[in-house]
N, C-alpha and C positions, 0 to 999 in steps of 0.2 A: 388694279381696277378690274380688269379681266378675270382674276382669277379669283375674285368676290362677286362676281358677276356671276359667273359659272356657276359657283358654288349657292350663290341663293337662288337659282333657277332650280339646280340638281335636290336641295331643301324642298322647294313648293313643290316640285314633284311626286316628293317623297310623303307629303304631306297631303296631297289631292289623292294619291292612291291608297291613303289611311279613311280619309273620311268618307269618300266615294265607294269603298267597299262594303259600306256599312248603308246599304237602301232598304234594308227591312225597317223603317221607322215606323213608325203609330201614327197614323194622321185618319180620321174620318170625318168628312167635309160634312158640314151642314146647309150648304148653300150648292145649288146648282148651279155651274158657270157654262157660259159658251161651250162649243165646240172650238178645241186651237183649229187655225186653217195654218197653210201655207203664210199668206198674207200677212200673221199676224208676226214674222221674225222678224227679230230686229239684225242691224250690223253689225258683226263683229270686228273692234277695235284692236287698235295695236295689244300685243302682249297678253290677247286671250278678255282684253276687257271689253262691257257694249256700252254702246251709244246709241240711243235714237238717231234717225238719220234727218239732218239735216235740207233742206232743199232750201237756198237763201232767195229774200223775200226780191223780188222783181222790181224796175220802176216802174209807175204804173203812171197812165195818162190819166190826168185830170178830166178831159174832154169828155173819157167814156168812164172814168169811174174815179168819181171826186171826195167818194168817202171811202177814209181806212178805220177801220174797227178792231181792238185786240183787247187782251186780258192784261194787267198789270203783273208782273210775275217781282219776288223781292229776291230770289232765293240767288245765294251767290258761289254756288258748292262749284259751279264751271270753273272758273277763274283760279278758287285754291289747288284744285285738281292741276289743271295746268301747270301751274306754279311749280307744285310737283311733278310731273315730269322735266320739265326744262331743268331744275334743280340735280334731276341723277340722269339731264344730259339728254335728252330726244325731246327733239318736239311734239306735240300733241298730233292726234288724228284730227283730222278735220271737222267732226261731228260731236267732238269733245270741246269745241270753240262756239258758247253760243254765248253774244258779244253781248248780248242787256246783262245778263248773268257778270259779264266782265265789269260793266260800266259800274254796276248795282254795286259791288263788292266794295266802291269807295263811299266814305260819306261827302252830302255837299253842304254848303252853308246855305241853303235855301231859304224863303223866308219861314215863317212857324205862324200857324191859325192861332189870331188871337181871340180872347176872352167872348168875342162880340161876334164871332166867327161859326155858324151854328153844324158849317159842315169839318168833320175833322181833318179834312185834307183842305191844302192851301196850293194854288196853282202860281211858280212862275215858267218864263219862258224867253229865249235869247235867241238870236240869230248873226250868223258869221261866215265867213266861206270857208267849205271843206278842203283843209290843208292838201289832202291829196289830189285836190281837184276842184282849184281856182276859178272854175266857170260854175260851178254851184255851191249851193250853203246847205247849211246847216239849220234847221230846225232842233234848241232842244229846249224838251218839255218836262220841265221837274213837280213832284209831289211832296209835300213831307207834312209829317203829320206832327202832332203835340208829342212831347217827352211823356214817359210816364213815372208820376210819383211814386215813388217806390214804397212811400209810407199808407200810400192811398189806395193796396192792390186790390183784386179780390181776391179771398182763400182759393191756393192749385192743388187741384189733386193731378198729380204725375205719374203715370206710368211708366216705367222704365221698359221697355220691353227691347232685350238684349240679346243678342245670336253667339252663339259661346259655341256653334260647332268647329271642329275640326280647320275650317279653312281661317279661322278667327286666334288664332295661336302668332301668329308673325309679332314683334316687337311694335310694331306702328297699325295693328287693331287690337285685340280686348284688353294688352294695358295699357295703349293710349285714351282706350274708350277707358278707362276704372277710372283714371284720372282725372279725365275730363269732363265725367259726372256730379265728381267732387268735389269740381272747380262752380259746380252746376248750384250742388247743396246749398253752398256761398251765399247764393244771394234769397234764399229763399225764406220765406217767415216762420217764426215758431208753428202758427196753426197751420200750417202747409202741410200737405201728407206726400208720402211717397210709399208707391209701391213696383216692386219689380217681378216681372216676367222673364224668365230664359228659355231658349229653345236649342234644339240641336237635335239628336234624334229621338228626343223624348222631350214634352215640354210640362213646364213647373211654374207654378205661382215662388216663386224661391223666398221672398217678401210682401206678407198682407198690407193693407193701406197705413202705416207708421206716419207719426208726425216728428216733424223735422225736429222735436226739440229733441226725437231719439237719434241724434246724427249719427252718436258712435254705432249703435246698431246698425242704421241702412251702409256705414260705409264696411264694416266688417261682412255684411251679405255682399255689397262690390267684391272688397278683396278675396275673397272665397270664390268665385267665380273660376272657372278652368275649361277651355276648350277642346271640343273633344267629341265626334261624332259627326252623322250627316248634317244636315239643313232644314229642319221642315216648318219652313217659313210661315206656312197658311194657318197650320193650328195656333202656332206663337201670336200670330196676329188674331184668332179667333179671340184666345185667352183675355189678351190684352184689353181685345172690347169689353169682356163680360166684365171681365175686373173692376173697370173705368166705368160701366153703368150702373155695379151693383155699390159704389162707393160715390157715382155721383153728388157733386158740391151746384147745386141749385144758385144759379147767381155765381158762379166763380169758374174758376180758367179749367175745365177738365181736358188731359191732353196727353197722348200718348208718345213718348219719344223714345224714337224705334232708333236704335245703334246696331246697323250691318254693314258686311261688304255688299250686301245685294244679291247675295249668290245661293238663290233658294232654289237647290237642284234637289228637294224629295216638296210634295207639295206641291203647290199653283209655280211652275215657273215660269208662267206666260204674261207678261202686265198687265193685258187687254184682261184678264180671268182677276187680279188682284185688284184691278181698277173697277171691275163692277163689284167685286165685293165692299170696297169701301166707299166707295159711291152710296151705297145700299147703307151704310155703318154711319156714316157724317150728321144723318139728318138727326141723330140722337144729339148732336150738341158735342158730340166729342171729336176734338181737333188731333191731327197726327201731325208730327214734324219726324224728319229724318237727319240721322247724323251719319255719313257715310266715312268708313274707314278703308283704310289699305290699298292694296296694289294686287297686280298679274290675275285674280278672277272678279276684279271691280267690276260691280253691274251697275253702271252710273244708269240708266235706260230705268230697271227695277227701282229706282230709289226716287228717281226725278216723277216716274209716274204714279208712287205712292204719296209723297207729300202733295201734287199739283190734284190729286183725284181728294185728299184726305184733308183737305180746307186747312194745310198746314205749310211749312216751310221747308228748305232745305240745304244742307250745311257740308260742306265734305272736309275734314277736321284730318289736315295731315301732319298738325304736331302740337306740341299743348299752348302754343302763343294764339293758333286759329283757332284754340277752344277758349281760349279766353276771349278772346275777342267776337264770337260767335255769345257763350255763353254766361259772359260777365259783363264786357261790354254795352255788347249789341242785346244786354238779358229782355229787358220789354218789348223788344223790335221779334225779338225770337219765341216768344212765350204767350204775349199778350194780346191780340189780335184787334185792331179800334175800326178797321172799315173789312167788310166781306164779300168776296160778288164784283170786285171792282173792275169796272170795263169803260174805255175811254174811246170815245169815235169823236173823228176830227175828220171836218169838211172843209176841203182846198177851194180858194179863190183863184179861177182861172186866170183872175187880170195879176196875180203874181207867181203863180206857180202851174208851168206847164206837166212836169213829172214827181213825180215821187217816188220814195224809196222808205220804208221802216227798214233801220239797222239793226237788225234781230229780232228777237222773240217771235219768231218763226213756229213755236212751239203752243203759242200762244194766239195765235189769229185767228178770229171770228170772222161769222158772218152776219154781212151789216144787220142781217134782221135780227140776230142773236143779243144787238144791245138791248133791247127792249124788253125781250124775254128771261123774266126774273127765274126760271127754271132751268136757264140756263148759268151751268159753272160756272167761275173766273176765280182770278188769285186774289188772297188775303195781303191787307199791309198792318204791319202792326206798329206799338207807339211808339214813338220816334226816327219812324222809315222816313226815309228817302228814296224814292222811285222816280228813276229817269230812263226816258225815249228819248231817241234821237232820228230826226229825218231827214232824208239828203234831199234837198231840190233842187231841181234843174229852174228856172227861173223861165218865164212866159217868153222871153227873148232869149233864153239859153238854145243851144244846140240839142236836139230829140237824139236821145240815146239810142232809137229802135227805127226803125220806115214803118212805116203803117201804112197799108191801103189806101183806106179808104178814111184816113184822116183828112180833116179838113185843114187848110193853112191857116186858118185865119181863129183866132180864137176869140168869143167876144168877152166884153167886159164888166157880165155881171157881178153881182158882191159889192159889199157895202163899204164904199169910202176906202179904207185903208188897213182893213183888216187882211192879213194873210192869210186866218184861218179862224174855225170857228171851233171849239173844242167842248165835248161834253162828258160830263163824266157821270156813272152810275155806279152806288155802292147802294151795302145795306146794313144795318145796325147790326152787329155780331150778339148783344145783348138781347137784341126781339126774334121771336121765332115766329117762322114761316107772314114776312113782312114784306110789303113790294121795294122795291127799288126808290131813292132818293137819287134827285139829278142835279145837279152842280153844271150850269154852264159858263164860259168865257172865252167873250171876243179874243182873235192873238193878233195883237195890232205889228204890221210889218214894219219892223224897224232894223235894216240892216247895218252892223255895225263891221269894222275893219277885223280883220282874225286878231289884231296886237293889241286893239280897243276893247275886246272879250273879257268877261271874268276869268278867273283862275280854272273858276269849278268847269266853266266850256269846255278852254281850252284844253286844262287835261281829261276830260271826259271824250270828247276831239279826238286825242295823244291814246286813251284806250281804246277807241273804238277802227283807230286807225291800225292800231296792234292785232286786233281778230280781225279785222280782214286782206292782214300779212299772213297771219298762222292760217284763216282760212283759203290762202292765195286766190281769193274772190278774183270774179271777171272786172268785178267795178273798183278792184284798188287805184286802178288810175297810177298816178304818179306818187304812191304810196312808199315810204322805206323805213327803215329801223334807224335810220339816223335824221329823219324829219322828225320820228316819233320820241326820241332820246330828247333831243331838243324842245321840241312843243311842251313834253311833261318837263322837265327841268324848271322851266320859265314860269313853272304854274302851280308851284307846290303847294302856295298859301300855307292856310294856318293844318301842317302836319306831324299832329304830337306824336302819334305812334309810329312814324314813321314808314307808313304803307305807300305812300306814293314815290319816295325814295325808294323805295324797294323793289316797286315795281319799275322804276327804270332800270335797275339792275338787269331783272329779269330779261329787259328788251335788249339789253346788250348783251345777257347771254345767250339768247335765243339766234341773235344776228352770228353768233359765231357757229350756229348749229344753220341756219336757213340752207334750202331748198334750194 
């Protein structure tokens, strides 16, 4: 084990000093970014990889601030990342544990908007007490949208756009990525086109707009692929646009799916610099997702911030079962996009809930006046998502997590009859351009039930959420452990065909043997 250890360290080395000497690339920007500051680094991660940095979300008093506002995010690239680490044995960094991204990664059987249903999202929502911490519960709030017919899509045009430098040679990136493109073609329709872009220190149209019914063609341009060179991520992403607008499909899915490690060291290597460029690039109608590979120079940070800025998704693909299941499975949830812009604000009833807590998406929180403002981003959910929050509350008679001042004791008991909260939701049709906001409201009537009386989908979503904030050795784990959590998911598997939630208890016992 050590001495395969060593030896793939002493390899990457070998191999950073191949493509890192080659910085004379070609790149001439066409867009003026920022100035980089100071400000704008991000952390750097265990074993040379970054993270955005985390700061977890606080409980907040009802009294002085009864509304929370955030962006739905679908993307579940955290969770596979992890999985790989613990897998070759260390636990994750801290800031590599963002817990929606964890919960996200499972499906729930939630209910599904029917026919009569004019908005595509369907709300429910359950309460129970938080296993780690029996003097409060649990709020959670689920979304799921319609499946999509697969017979009923509309014509995609695909951009491949593919990073083939140098750092992109290891076994588990460009021919995990060939493969898992392949796996991609799969489900795709005859009149569907594809075309691909590579970068590295020169970039290339390598394949013009092709229809799928030329498969053997597009996949013979995959297999030709070879790594080799610097990085220069900005023009490959320039290309990609022109491509994708000068082949624009009017009425149909146009979308760029960008396969890196993230690691664009000739070019824009600043997010904040890549994030106004696609900011600027989105309003054309074309969607980016990201498929993130590899180990030891992962730029999880780069990848998270181009799909969340690129009105697209995001996927980190560490072996070909996560690319099936990413892009066969989950194919219209990843491809398809049915609500846009989606932003959910929920207003606490002081007469039941003195604190609050969002379990993540930190990454993701607005401010309250941001729901209203249809200029402002949010995350996309696509056909057949499942999207769940969860919130921890301290209950109007529970014990204050904090002293406060100049709090008052006495809380009064406005709010209506028996509602715990009031919840609203804003999307926008992904079909109509430049369109205001649609609002979906609903009552969340309190109903608290016993942790053993919960559904399955709660209690292991509960059993995950309980798991990051072990790995994140949170202030608020309370009476949290890897053998509550073993348990809680065990009891709750429900209907698991592919067997992801058995797996992931694995994962938590293997982790327990690794803990801090």
């Amino acid at each position: 084990m050590r001495k395969s250890l060593v030896l793939t360290v002493f390899a990457s080395f070998l191999l950073w000093g191949c493509y890192n000497n080659n910085q004379e690339a070609m790149y001439s920007p066409e867009y003026q970014y920022p100035s980089y500051t100071k400000d704008m680094q991000v952390p750097t991660g265990e074993r040379g990889e970054t993270f955005k940095e985390i700061k977890e979300n606080p409980f907040v008093e009802v009294s002085s601030q009864p509304v929370s506002t955030f962006s739905v995010d679908v993307d579940r690239a955290a969770y596979s990342n992890i999985r790989r680490m613990i897998q070759q044995g260390t636990l994750p960094p801290k800031d590599a544990v963002r817990i929606e991204e964890m919960i996200n990664y499972f499906d729930y059987d939630y209910p599904t908007p029917d026919a009569q249903t004019p908005s595509p999202l369907r709300v429910s929502y359950e309460q129970a007490p938080a296993p780690w911490n029996t003097t409060h519960y649990l709020l959670r709030i689920g979304l799921k949208t319609k499946p999509l017919d697969l017979s009923n899509t509309p014509a995609s045009h695909l951009v491949f756009l593919i990073d083939v430098s140098g750092s992109m040679m290891d076994y588990n990136k460009l021919p995990l990525l060939k493969s898992s493109l392949k796996l991609l073609l799969q489900n795709l329709k005859p009149q569907d086109k594809v075309s691909i872009v590579t970068y590295a220190s020169g970039t290339q149209v390598a394949l013009e707009p092709t229809s799928v019914r030329e498969r053997e063609k597009i996949e013979k341009v995959l297999d030709g692929l070879e790594a080799g060179g610097a990085t220069s991520g900005e023009r490959g992403i320039q290309l990609a646009y022109e491509l994708a607008h000068k082949a624009f499909i009017k009425g149909g899915n146009n979308r760029i799916i960008l396969a890196t490690d993230g690691d664009f060291n000739v070019g824009i290597n600043n997010p904040n610099d890549l994030k106004a460029f696609i900011e600027k690039q989105r309003e054309g109608g074309v969607y980016l997702s990201v498929l993130g590979f590899g180990m030891g120079n992962y730029r999880d940070d780069m990848s998270e911030t181009l799909a969340d800025s690129g009105n697209g998704n995001y996927a980190y693909i560490d072996n070909l079962t996560e690319a099936k299941k990413v892009l066969v499975n989950e194919f219209g949830g990843t491809l398809f996009t049915v609500a846009k812009d989606v932003k959910l604000q929920i207003e606490f009833n002081p007469k039941y809930v003195k604190q609050y807590k969002l379990l993540g998406y930190e990454n993701r929180m607005l401010a309250n006046e941001d729901f209203t403002n249809d200029k402002k981003d949010a995350g996309e959910v696509g056909a057949g998502h499942t999207v769940t929050a969860i919130y921890e509350i301290v209950p109007s008679d529970g014990k204050v997590t904090s002293s406060l001042r100049y709090q008052d004791s006495q809380l009064n008991e406005i709010g209506k009859g028996n509602e715990v909260a009031f919840l609203k939701i804003r999307y926008k049709d992904p079909k109509e351009a430049n369109t205001a906001s649609r609002e979906v409201v609903e009552p969340l009537v309190f109903d608290l039930k016993q942790l053993s009386q919960a559904s399955d989908d709660f209690r292991f979503a509960a059993a995950v959420t309980e798991f990051g904030l072990l790995l994140r050795d949170s202030e608020h784990k309370a009476d949290a452990s890897y053998d509550q959590v073993v348990e809680l998911a065990k009891n709750a598997f429900g209907r698991d065909e592919e067997g992801y939630r058995k797996e992931f208890v694995r994962l938590v016992e293997s982790a327990k043997l690794m803990k801090r």
